[in-house]
Biopython code that builds the backbone (N, CA, C, O; Angstrom):
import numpy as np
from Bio.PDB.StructureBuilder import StructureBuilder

atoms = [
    (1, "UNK", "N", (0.835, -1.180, 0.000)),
    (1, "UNK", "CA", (0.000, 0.000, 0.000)),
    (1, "UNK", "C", (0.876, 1.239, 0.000)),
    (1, "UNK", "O", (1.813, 1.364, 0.789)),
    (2, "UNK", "N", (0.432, 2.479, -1.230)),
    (2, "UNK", "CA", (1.546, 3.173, -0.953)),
    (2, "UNK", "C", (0.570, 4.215, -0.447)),
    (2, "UNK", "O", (-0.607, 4.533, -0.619)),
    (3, "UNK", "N", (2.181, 4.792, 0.635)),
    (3, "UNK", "CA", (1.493, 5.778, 1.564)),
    (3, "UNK", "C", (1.832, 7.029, 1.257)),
    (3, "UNK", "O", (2.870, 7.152, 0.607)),
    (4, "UNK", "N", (1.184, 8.087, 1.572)),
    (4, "UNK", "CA", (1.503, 9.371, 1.196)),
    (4, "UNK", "C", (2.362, 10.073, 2.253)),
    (4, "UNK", "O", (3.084, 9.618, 3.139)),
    (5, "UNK", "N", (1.939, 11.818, 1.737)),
    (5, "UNK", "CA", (3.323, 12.444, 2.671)),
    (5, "UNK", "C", (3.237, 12.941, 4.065)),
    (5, "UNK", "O", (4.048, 13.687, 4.614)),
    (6, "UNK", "N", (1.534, 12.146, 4.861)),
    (6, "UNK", "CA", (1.698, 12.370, 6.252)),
    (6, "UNK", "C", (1.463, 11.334, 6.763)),
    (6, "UNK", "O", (0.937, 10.315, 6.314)),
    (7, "UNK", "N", (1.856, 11.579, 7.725)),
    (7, "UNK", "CA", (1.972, 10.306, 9.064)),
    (7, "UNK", "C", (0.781, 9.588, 9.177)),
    (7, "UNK", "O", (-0.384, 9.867, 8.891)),
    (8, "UNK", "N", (1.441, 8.381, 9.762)),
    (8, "UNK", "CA", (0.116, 7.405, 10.677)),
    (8, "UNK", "C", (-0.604, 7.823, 11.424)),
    (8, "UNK", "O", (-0.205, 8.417, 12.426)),
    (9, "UNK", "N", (-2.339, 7.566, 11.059)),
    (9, "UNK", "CA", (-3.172, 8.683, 11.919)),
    (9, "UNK", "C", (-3.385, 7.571, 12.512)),
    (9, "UNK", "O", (-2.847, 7.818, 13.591)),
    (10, "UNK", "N", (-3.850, 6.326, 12.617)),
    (10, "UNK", "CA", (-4.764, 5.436, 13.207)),
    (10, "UNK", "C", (-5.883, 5.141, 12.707)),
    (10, "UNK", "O", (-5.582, 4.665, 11.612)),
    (11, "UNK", "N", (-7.208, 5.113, 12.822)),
    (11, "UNK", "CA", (-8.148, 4.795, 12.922)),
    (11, "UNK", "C", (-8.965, 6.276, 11.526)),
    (11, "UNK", "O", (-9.675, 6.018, 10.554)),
    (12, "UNK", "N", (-8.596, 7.353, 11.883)),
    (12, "UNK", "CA", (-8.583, 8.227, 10.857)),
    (12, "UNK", "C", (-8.314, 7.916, 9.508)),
    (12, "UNK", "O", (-7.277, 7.293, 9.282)),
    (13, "UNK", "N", (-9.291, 8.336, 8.256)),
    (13, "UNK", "CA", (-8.566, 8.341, 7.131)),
    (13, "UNK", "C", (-8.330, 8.930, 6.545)),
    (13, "UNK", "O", (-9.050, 9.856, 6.173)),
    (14, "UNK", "N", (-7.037, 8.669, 6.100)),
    (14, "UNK", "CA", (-6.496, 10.735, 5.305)),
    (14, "UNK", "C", (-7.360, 11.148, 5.065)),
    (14, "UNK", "O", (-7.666, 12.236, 5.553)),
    (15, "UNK", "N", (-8.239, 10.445, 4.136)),
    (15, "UNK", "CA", (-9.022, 11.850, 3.074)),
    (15, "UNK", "C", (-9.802, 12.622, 4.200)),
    (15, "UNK", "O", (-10.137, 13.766, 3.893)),
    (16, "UNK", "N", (-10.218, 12.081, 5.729)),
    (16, "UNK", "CA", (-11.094, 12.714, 6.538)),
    (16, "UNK", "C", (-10.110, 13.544, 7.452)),
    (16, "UNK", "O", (-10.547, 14.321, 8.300)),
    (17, "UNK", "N", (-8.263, 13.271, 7.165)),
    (17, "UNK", "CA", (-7.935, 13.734, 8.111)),
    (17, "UNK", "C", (-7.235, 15.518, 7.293)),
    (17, "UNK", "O", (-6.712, 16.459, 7.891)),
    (18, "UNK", "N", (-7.507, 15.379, 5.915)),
    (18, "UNK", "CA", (-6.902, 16.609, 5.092)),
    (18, "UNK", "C", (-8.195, 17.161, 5.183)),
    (18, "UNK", "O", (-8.144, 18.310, 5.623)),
    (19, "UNK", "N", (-9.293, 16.785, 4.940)),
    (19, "UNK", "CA", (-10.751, 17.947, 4.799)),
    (19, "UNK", "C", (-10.579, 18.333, 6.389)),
    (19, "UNK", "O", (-10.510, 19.549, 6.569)),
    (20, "UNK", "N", (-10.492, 17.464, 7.663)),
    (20, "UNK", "CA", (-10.445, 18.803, 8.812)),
    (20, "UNK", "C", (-9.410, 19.614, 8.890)),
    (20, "UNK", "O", (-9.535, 20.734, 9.385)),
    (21, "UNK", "N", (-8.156, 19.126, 8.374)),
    (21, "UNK", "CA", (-7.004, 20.365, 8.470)),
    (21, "UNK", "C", (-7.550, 21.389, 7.899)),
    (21, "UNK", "O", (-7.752, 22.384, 8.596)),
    (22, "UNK", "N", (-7.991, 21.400, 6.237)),
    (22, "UNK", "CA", (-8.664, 22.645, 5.642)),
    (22, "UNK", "C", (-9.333, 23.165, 6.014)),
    (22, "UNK", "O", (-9.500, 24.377, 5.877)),
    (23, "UNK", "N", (-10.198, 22.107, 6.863)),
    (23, "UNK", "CA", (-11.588, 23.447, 7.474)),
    (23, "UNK", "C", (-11.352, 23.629, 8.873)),
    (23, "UNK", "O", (-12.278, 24.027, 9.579)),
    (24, "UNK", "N", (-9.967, 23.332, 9.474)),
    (24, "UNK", "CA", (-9.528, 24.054, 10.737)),
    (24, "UNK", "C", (-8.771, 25.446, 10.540)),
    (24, "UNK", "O", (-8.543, 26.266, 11.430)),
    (25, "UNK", "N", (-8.296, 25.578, 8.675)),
    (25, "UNK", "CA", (-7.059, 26.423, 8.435)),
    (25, "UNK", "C", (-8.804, 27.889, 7.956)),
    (25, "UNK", "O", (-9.036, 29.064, 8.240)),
    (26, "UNK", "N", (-9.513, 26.809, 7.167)),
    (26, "UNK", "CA", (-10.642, 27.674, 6.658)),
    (26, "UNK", "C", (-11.866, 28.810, 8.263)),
    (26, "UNK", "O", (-12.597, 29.792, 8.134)),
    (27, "UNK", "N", (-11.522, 28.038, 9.426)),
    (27, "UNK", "CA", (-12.095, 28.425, 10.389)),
    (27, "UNK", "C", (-10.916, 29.629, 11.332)),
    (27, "UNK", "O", (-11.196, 29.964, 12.483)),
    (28, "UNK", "N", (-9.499, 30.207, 10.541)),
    (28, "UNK", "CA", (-8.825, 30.650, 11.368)),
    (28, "UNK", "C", (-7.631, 30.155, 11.753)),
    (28, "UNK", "O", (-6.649, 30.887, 11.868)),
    (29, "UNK", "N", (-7.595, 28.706, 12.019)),
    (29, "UNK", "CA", (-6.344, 28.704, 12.861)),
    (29, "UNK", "C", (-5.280, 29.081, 11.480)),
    (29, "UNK", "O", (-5.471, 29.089, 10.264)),
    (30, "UNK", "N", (-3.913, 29.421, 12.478)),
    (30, "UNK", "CA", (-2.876, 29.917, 11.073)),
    (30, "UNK", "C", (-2.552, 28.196, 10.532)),
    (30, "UNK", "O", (-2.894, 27.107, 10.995)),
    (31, "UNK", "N", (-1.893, 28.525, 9.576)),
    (31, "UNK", "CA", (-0.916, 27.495, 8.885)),
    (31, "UNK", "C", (0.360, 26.797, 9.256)),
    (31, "UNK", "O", (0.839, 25.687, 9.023)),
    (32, "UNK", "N", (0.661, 27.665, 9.795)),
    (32, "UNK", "CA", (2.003, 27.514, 10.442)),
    (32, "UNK", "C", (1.661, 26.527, 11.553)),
    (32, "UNK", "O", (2.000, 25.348, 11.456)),
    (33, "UNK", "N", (0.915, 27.050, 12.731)),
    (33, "UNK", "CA", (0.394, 26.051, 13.687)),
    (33, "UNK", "C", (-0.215, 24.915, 13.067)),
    (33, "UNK", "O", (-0.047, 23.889, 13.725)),
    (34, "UNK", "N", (-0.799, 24.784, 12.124)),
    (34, "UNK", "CA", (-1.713, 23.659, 11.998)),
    (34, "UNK", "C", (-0.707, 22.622, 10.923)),
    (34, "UNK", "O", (-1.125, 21.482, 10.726)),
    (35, "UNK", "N", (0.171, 22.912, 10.474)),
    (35, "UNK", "CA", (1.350, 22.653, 10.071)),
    (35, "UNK", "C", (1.807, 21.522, 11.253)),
    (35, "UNK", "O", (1.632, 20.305, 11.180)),
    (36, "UNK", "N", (2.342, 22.152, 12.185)),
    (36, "UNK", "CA", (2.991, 21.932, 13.298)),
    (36, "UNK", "C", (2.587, 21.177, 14.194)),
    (36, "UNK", "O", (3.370, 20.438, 14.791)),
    (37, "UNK", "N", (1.248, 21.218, 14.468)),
    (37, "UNK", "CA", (0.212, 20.243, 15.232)),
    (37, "UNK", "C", (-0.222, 18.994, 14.447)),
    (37, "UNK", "O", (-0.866, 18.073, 14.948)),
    (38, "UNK", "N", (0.272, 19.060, 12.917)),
    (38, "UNK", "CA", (-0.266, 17.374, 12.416)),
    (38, "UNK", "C", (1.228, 17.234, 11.663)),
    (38, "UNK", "O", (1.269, 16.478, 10.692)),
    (39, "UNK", "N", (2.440, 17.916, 12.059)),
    (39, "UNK", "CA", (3.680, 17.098, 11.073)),
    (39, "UNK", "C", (3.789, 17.516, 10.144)),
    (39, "UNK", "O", (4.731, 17.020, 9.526)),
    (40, "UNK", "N", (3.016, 18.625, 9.386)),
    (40, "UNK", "CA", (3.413, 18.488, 7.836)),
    (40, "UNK", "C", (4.444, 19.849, 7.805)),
    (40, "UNK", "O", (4.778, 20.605, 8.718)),
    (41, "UNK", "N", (4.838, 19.830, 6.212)),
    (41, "UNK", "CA", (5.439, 20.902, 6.181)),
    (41, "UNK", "C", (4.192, 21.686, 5.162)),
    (41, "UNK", "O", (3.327, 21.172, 4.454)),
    (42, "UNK", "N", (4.445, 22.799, 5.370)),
    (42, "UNK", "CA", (3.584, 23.930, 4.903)),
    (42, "UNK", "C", (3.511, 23.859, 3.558)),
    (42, "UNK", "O", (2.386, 24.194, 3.185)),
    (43, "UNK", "N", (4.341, 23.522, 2.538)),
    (43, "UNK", "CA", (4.246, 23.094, 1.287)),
    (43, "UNK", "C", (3.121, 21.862, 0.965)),
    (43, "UNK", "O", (2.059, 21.978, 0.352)),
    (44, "UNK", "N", (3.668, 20.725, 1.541)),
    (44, "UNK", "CA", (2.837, 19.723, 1.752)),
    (44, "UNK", "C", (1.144, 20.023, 2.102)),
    (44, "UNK", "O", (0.140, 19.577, 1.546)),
    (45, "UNK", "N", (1.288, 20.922, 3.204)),
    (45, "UNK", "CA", (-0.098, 21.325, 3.362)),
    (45, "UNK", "C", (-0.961, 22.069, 1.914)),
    (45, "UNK", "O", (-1.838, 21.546, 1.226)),
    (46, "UNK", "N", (-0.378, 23.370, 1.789)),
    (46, "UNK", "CA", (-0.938, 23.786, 0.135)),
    (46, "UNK", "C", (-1.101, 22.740, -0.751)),
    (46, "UNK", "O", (-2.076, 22.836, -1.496)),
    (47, "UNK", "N", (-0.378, 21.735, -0.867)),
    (47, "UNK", "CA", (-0.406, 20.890, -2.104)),
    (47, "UNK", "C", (-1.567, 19.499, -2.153)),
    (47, "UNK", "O", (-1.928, 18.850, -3.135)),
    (48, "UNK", "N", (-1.992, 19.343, -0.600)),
    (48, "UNK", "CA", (-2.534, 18.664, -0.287)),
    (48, "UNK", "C", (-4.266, 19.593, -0.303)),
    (48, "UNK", "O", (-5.247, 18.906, -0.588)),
    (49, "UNK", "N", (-4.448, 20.927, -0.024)),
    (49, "UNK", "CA", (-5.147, 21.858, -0.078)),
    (49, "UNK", "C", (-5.933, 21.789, -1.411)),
    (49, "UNK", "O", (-7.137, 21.561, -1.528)),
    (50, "UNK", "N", (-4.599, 22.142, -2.874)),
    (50, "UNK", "CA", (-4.874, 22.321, -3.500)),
    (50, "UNK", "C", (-5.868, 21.154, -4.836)),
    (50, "UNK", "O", (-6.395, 21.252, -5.944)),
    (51, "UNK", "N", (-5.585, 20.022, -3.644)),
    (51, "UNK", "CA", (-5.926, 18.870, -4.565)),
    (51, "UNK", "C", (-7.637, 18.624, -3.586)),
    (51, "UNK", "O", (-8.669, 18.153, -4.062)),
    (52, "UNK", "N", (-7.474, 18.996, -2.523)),
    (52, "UNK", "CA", (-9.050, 18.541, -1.818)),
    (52, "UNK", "C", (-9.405, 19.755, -1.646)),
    (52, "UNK", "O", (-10.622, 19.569, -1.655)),
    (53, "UNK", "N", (-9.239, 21.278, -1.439)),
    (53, "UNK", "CA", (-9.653, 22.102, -1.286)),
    (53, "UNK", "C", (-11.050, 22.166, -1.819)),
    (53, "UNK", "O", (-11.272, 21.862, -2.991)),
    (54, "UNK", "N", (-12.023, 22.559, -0.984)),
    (54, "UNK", "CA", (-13.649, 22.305, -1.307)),
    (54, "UNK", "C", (-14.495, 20.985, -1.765)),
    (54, "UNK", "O", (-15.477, 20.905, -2.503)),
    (55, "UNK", "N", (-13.847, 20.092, -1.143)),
    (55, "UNK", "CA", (-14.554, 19.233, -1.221)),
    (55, "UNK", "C", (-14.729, 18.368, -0.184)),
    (55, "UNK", "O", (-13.696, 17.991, 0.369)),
    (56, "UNK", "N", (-15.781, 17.950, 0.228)),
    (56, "UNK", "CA", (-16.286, 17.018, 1.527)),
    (56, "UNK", "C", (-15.887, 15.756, 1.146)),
    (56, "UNK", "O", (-15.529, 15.390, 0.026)),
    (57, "UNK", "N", (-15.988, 15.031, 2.306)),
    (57, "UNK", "CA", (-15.614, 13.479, 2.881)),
    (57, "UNK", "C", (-15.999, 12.757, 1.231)),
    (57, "UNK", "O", (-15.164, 12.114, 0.593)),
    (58, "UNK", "N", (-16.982, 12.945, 0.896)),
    (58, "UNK", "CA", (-17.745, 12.003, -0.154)),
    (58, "UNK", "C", (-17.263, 11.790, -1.110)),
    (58, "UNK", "O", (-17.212, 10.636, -1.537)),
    (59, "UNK", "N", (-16.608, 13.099, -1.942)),
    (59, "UNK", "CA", (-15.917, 13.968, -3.053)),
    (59, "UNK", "C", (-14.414, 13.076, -2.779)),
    (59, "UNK", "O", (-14.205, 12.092, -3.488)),
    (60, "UNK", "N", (-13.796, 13.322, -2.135)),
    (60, "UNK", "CA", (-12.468, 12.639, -1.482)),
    (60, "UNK", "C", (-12.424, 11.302, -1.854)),
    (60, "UNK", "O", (-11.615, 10.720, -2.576)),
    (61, "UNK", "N", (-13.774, 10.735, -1.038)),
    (61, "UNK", "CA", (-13.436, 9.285, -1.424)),
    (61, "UNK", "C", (-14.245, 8.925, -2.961)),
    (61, "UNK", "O", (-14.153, 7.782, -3.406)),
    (62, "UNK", "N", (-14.681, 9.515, -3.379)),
    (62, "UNK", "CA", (-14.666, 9.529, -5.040)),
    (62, "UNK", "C", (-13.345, 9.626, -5.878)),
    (62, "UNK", "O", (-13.001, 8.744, -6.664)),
    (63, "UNK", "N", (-12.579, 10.860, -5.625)),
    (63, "UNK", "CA", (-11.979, 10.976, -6.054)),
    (63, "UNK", "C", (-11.070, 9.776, -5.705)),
    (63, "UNK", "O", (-10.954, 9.005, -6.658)),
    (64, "UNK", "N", (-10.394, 9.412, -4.591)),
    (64, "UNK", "CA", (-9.548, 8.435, -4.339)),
    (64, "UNK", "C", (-10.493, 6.938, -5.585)),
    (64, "UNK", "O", (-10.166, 6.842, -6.768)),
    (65, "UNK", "N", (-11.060, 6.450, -5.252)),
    (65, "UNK", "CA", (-11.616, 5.738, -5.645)),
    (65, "UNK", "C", (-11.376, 5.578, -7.465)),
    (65, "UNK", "O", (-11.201, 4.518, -8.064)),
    (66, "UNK", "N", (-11.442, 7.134, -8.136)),
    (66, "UNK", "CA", (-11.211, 7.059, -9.247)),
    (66, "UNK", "C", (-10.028, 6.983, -9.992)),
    (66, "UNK", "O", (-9.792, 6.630, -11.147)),
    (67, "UNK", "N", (-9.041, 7.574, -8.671)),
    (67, "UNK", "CA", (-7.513, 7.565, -9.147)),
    (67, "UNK", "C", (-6.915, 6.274, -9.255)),
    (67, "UNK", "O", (-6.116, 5.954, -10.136)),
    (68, "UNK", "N", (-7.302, 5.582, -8.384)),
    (68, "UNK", "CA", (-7.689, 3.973, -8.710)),
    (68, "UNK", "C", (-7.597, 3.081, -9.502)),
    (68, "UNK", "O", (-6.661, 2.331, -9.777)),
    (69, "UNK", "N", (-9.071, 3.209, -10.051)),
    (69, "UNK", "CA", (-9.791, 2.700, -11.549)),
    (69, "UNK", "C", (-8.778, 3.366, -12.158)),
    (69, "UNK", "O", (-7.991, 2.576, -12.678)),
    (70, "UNK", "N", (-8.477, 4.532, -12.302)),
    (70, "UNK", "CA", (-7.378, 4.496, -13.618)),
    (70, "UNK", "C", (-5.994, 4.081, -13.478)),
    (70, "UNK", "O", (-5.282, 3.838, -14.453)),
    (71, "UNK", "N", (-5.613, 3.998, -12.289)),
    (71, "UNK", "CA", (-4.027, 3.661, -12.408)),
    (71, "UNK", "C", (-4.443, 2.182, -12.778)),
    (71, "UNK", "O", (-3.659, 1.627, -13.547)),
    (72, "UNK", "N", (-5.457, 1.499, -12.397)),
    (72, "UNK", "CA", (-5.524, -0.195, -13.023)),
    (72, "UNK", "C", (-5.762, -0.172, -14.597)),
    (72, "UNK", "O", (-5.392, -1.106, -15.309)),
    (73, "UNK", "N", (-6.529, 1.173, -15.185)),
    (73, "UNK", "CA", (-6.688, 0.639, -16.423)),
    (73, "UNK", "C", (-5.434, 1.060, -16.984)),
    (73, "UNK", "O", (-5.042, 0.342, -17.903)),
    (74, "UNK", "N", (-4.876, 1.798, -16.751)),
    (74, "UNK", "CA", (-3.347, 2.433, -17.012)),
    (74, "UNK", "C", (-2.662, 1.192, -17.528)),
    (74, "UNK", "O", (-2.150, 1.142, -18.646)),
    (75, "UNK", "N", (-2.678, -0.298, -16.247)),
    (75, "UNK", "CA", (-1.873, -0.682, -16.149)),
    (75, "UNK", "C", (-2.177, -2.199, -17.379)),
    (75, "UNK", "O", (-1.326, -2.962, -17.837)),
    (76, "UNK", "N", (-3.860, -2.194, -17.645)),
    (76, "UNK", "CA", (-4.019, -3.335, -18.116)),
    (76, "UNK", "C", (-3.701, -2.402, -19.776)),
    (76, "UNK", "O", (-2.899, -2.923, -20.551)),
    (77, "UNK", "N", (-4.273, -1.277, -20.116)),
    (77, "UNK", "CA", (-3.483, -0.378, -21.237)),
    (77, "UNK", "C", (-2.424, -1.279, -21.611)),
    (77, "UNK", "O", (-2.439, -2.117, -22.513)),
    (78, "UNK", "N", (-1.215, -0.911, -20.545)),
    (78, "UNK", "CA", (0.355, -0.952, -21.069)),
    (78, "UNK", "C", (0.378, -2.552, -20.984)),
    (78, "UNK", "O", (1.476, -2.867, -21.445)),
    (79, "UNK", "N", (-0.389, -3.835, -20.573)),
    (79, "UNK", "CA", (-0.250, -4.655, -20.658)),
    (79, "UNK", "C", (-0.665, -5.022, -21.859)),
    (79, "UNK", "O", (-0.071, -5.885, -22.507)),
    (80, "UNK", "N", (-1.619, -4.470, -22.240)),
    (80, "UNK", "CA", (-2.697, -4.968, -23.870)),
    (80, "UNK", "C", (-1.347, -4.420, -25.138)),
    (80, "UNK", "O", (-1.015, -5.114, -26.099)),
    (81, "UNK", "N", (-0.786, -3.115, -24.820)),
    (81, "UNK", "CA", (-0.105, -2.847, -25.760)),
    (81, "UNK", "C", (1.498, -3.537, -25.983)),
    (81, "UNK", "O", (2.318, -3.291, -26.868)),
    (82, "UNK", "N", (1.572, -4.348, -24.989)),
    (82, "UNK", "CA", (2.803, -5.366, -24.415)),
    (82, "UNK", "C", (2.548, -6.252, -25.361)),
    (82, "UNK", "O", (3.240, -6.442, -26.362)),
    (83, "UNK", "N", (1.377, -6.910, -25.014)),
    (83, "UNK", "CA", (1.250, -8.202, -25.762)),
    (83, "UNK", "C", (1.019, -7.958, -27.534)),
    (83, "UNK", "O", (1.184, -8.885, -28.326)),
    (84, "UNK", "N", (0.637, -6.633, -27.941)),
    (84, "UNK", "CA", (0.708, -5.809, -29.103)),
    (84, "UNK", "C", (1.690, -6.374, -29.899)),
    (84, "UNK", "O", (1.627, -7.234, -30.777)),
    (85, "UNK", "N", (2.643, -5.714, -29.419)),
    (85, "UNK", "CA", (4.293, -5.586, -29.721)),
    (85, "UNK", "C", (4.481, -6.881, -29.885)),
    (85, "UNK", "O", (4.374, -7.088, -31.094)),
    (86, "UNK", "N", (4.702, -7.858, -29.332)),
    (86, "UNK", "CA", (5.096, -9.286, -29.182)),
    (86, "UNK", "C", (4.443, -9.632, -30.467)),
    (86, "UNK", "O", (5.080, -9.849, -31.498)),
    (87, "UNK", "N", (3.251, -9.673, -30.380)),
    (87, "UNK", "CA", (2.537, -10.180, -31.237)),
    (87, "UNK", "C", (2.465, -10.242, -32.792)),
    (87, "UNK", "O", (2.153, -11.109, -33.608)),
    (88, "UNK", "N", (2.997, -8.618, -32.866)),
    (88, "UNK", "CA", (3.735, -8.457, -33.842)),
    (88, "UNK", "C", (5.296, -8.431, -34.662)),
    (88, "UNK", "O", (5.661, -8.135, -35.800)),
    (89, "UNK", "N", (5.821, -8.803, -33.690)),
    (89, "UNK", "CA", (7.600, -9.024, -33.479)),
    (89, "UNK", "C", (7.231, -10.917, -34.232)),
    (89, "UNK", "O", (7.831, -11.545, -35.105)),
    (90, "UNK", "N", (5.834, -11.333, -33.262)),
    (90, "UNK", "CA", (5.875, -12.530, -33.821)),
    (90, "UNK", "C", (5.811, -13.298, -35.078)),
    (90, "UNK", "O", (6.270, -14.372, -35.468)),
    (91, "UNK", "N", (4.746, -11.941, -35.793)),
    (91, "UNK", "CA", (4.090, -12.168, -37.279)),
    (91, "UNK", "C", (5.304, -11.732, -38.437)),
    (91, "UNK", "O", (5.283, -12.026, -39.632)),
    (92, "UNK", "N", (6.471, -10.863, -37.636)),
    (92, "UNK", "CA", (7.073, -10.185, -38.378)),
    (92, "UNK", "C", (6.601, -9.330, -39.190)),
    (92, "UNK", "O", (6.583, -9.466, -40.414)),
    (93, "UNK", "N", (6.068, -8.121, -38.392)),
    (93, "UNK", "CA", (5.292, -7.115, -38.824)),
    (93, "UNK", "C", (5.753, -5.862, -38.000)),
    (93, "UNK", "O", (5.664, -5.693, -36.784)),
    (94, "UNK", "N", (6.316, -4.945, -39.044)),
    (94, "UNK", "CA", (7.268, -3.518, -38.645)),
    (94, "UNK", "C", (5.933, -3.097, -37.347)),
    (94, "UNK", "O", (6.043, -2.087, -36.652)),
]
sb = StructureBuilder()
sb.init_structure("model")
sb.init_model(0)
sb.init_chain("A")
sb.init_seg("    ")
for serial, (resi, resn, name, xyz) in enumerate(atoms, 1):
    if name == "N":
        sb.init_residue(resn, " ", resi, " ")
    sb.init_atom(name, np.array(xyz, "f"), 0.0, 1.0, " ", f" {name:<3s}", serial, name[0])
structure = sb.get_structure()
């Protein structure tokens, strides 16, 4: 499982634990502190912002969900076009 660029929450799941950072940063607290109170670096935070910014729990796990589905079709893609190549290396066909 690959993990991203913040820490082990526990029982929390990112996507629920980046929508409360935003809407703790969106309610006031600074950046810097809220930075500091979950580990990240302030870059990390914007970049993580900029990818969930306005969107709720639901949206998140959609989105996760879809990034998904495509990295698999990505992968059966480059497999279909694998067996392509071969196939044609086999027939002797440029």
């Amino acid at each position: 499982m690959k993990r991203g660029p913040w820490p082990q929450w526990g029982r929390v799941s990112p996507d629920e634990q980046i929508i409360g950072m935003i809407k703790e940063q969106a309610a006031g607290l600074p950046t810097s502190e809220l930075c500091r109170k979950h580990g990240l670096s302030p870059a990390t935070f914007y970049k993580l912002k900029a990818k969930y910014g306005g969107m709720d729990l639901s949206d998140a796990k959609r989105l996760k969900q879809l990034e998904d589905e495509n990295a698999k079709l990505k992968r059966l893609l480059a497999d279909a076009m694998l067996d392509n190549v071969v196939l044609k290396d086999l027939l002797g066909k440029p």
